[in-house]
N, C-alpha and C positions, 0 to 999 in steps of 0.2 A: 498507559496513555489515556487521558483525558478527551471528551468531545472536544474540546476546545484543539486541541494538539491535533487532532486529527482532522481538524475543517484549516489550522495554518499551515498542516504540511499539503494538504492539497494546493491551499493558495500558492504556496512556494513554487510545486510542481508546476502549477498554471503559469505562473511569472516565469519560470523556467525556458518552457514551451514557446514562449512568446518571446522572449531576450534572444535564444536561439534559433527562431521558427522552426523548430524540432515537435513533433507530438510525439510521449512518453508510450513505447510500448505496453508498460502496465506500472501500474502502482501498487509498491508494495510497504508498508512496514514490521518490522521484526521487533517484536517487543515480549517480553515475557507475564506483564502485565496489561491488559488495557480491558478498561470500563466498556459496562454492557452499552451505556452509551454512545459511546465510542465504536463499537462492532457496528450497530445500527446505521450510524454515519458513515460509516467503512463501506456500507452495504451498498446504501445510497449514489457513495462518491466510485460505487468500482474500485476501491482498495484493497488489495486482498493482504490480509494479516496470516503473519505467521509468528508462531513463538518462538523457535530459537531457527537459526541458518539453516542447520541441516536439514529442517523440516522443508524449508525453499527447494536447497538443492536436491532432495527428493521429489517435488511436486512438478519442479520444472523437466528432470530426467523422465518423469511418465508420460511429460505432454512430448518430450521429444519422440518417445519410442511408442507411443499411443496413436 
């Protein structure tokens, strides 16, 4: 993923949020590549990146039993 990809998936998120008046528990995307750019932006926007699935469903099972 590209900075660019990652400031339009947040827009999306946002437009989401507001179509639904829903606020998104977290933002996440799963990509097996993405520019150091892009992390930065990530950091920024509260996105947390993961590389593949399992890594998620790991991270989310520690915050549940943590």
């Amino acid at each position: 993923m590209s900075r660019a990809d990652m400031f339009a998936f947040y827009k999306k998120a946002k437009f989401y949020e507001k179509i639904h008046n829903r606020e998104a528990d977290r933002l996440i995307v799963i990509s097996p590549m993405v520019d150091d750019k892009a992390r930065e932006v990530s950091r920024e926007l509260g996105i947390k990146i993961y590389s593949y699935a399992e890594e998620m469903e790991e991270d989310i099972a520690n915050e549940r039993s943590g």
